[in-house]
N, C-alpha and C positions, 0 to 999 in steps of 0.2 A: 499649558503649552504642550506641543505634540513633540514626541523624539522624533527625530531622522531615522529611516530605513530605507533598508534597502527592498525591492519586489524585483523576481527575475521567474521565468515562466518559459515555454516554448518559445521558441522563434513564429508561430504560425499554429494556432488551433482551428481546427474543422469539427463541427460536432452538427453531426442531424443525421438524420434516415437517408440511406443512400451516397452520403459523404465520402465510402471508401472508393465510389466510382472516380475520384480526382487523385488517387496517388500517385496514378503514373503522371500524368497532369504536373503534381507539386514536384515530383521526384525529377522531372524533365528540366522543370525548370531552376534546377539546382545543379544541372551538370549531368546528372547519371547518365549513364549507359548500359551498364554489367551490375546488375542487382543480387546480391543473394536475401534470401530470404529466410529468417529466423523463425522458425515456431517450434511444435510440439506434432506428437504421431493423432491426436485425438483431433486435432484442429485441420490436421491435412486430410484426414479421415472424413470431417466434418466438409471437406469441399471447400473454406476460405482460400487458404494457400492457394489453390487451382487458379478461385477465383481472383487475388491478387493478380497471378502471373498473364491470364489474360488482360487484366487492364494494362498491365505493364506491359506486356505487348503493341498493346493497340496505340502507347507514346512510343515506340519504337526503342526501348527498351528489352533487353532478354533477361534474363534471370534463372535462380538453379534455387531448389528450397533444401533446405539443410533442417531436416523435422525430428533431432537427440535432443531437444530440448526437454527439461524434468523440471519438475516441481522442488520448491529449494535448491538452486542450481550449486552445484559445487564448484569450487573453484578450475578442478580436474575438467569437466564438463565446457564451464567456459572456455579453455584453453582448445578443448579441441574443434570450439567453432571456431574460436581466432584462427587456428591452425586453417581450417576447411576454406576460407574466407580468404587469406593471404593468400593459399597457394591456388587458390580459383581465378587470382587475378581479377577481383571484385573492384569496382570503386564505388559502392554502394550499401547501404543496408537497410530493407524493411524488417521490423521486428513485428509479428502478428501473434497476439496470443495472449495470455495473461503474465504477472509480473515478472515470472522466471522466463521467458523466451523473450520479454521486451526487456530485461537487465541483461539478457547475455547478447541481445544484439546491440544495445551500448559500446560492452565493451570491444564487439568485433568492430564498430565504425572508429573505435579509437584504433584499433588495431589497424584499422587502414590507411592511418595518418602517422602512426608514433610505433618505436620500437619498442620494445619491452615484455612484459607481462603483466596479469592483472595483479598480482600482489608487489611486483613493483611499482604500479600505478598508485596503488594505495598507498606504497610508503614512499613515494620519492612525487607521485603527482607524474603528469605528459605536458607535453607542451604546446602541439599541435592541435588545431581544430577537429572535428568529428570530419571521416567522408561524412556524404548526403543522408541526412537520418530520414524516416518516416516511422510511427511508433502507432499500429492502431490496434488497440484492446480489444480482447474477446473476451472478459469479464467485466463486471463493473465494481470494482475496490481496491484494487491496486494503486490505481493513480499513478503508476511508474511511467504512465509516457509523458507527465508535466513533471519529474522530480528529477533532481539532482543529484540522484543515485542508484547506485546498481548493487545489488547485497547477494552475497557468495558464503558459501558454504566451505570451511576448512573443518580438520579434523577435530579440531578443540572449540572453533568458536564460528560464529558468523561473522563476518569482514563486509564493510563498503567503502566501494569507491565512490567519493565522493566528489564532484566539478563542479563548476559552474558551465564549464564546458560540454557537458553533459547532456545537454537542453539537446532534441529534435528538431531538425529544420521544420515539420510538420507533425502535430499529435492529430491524428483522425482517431476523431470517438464517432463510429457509429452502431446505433443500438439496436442494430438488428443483427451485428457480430456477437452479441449476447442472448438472443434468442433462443438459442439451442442448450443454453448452460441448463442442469439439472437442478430441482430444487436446493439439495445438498448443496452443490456449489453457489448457488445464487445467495444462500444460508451465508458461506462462512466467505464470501466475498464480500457483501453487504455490508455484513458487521463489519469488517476491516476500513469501508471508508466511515462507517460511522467512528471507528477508532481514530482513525488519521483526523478527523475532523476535532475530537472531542481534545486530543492529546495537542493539535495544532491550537486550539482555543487556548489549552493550560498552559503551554509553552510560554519561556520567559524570551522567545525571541519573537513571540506574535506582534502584529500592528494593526490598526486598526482597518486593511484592506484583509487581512489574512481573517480576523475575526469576524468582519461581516462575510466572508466566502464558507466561514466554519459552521456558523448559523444557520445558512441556505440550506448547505450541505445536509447539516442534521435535519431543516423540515422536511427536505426531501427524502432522506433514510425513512424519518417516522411516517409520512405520509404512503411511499410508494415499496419498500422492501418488503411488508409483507405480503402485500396485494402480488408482487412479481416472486416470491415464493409459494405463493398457492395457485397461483394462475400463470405458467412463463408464458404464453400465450400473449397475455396482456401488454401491447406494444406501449401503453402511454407509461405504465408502474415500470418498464424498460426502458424507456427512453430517461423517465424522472431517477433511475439508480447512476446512470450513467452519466448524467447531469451530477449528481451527488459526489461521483466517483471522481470527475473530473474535477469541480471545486477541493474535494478536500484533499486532492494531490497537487492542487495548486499550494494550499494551505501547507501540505508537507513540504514542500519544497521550500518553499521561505520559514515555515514556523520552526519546523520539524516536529519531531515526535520527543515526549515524555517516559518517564519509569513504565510507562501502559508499555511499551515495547519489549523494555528493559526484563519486566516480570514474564513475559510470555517469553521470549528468549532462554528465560531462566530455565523454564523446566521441557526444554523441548533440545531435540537433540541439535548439533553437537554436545549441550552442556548436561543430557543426559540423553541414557537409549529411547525415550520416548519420541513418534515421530506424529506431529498431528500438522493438518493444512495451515498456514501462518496466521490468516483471519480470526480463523475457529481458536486456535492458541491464545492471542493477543485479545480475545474478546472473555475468557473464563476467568480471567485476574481483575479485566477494567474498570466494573465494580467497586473490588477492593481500592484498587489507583483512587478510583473518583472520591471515594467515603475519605480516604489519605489525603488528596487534597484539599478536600473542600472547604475545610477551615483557611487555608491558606488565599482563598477565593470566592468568598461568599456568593459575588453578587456574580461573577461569572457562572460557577455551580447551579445560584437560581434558574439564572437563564435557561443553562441546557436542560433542568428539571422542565420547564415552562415550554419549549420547542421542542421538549418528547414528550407532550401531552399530558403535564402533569399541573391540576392545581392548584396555583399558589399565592390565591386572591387570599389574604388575609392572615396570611401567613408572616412569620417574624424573615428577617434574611436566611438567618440559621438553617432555621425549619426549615424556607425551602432550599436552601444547598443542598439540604442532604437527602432531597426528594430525585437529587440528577441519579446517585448509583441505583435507586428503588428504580425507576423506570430505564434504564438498562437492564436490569435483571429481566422485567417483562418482557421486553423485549427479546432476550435469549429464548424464555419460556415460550412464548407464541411462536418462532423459529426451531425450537425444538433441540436446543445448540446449550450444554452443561454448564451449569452453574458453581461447579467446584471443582478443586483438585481431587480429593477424593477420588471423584466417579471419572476422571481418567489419569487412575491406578499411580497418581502421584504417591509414594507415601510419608506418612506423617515424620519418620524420621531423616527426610532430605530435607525440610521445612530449613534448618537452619545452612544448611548448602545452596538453596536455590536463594535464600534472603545476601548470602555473598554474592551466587551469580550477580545479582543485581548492580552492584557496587563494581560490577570487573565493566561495566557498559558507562561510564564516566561520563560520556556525551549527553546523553541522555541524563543523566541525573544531574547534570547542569541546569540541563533546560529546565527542567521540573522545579513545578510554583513553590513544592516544600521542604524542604532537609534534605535530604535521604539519608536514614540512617542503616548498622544493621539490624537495633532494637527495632525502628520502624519497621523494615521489610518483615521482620520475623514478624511483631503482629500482625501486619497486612497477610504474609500466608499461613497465619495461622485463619483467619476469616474467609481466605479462600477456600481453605484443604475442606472446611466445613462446610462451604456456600453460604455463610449467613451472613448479613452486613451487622454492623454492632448493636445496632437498633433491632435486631433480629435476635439478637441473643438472647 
């Protein structure tokens, strides 16, 4: 017999070449009039913003683009787009950009409905609907414009806010807003939906819609992320990451994520001064995570070993589980993206500090298929600080 779940997702997904030419279109038809527009200085640089605001024109819409968007957004940050947005007199919000300018335009269309702030959001919840959202990506791994949350940066920890309210009247994924991303970031964005896919698989709140999107997700990772790291040119390896990107933020959005979070969390700042991209972070532990769980999930582990091109004809179940962290690791290797703590300058005596970070992310260790202990976490980085998996030893 099958459990009962629940599946919740955008109001309205758009995904194909040329897709963003309907925002004002979708935004018109939700009411707007006075849009601001969320991104980043590299993306308005880049000419999207521009090009948003003429389509949003052309529905008779005006708009004003607000481009302090950063990387890790802090919560400080956030507030001063809420602030820019309020007193603009907005009833609108496109977010254009990758995960940090499409979390903080979240919270500004909350802000356009509901009083408050966003860490009152987080502890007390809103109660009002979003003004008119549109969320279109210019990376492909986030998956922030199908998810149910907006993640901020305090001085001790990272915080989300978490809704169901939260969903965009519209997520436009189009793949030629990722065109221009650099191999580097195509690198450590990539990996991040391979993460959300692999961590939405292990989740104890996955179902079996979230697991067949988790699946797709990964052949599309293995099939087309390296092809669009050595070629960005290559519109189809772009359009198939984007495709990827978009399922496994469906996946996060109902699955969520596992300890894979929790452990990249662990050693990156606020909970130390080390400061690396989120992807690139959550992708040098996952390894470890995978090799931690896999007992706890055999025939799942197979799988993912078997849709990262590994295989596993003839093989016991065991054996192949534990071939899924072996073909992630290849994967870093051919991306060119580290395989331990170690080689970014973790050191061996935080091992048992970053094994507690772990434990201070409780959400997450819920959902996860195995224990969580702090004996567990401490072996787990003790195999990362070295890059080996235990089969490796």
């Amino acid at each position: 017999m099958f459990a009962s779940f629940p599946f919740r997702t955008a109001k309205k997904i758009l995904f194909g070449t040329g897709t963003i030419d309907q925002v004002g279109t979708e935004l018109k038809g939700v009411g707007a009039t006075k849009t601001v527009i969320i991104t980043d200085r590299t993306i308005r640089e880049a000419g999207w913003a521009d090009k948003i605001q003429a389509v949003l024109k052309e529905s008779g819409i005006s708009s004003t683009i607000w481009d302090e968007a950063q990387a890790e957004p802090s919560v400080e940050i956030g507030e001063q787009a809420i602030a820019f947005a309020r007193e603009g007199g907005f009833d609108s919000v496109v977010g254009l950009g990758g995960g940090s300018a499409i979390d903080i335009a979240k919270a500004a269309a909350v802000s356009l409905k509901n009083q408050g702030t966003i860490m009152g959001w987080i502890k007390d919840g809103f109660t009002n609907p979003l003004a008119p959202l549109a969320l279109c990506p210019t990376t492909a791994g986030t998956g922030s414009e199908v998810s149910d949350t907006a993640v901020f940066a305090t001085p001790e920890l990272k915080v989300g806010l978490v809704s169901s309210m939260l969903y965009p009247d519209v997520a436009i994924v189009d793949p030629t807003l990722t065109s221009s991303m650099p191999a580097t970031v195509t690198a450590n964005t990539g990996i991040d939906a391979l993460c959300h896919a692999i961590e939405g698989y292990q989740s104890k709140q996955a179902n079996p819609l979230t697991d067949a999107l988790a699946l797709e997700s990964m052949r599309l990772v293995d099939k087309y992320l390296r092809a669009a790291y050595c070629n960005g040119g290559d519109m189809e390896a772009r359009e198939g990451m984007a495709l990827a990107s978009l399922l496994a933020g469906i996946v996060m959005g109902n699955a969520d994520t596992t300890i894979g979070h929790a452990c990249g969390y662990a050693f990156v700042y606020p909970a130390t001064k080390l400061h690396y991209p989120h992807g690139y972070a959550i992708a040098i532990t996952l390894p470890y995570v995978m090799e931690y769980n896999a007992i706890a999930q055999l025939e799942k582990h197979a799988n993912i070993a078997e849709v990262l091109g590994e295989n596993i004809d003839g093989l016991s179940l065991r054996d192949a589980a534990f071939l899924a962290p072996v073909a992630f690791k290849k994967l870093l290797l051919d991306l060119d993206l580290p395989m331990s703590l170690r080689s970014v300058d973790v050191e061996k005596d935080m091992i048992q500090m970053l094994a507690r970070n772990v434990l201070k992310s409780p959400n997450h260790c819920r959902r996860n298929p195995r224990e969580v202990t702090e004996d567990g976490m401490i072996t787990l980085f003790e195999h990362a600080y070295e890059g080996k998996l235990a089969s490796e030893m």
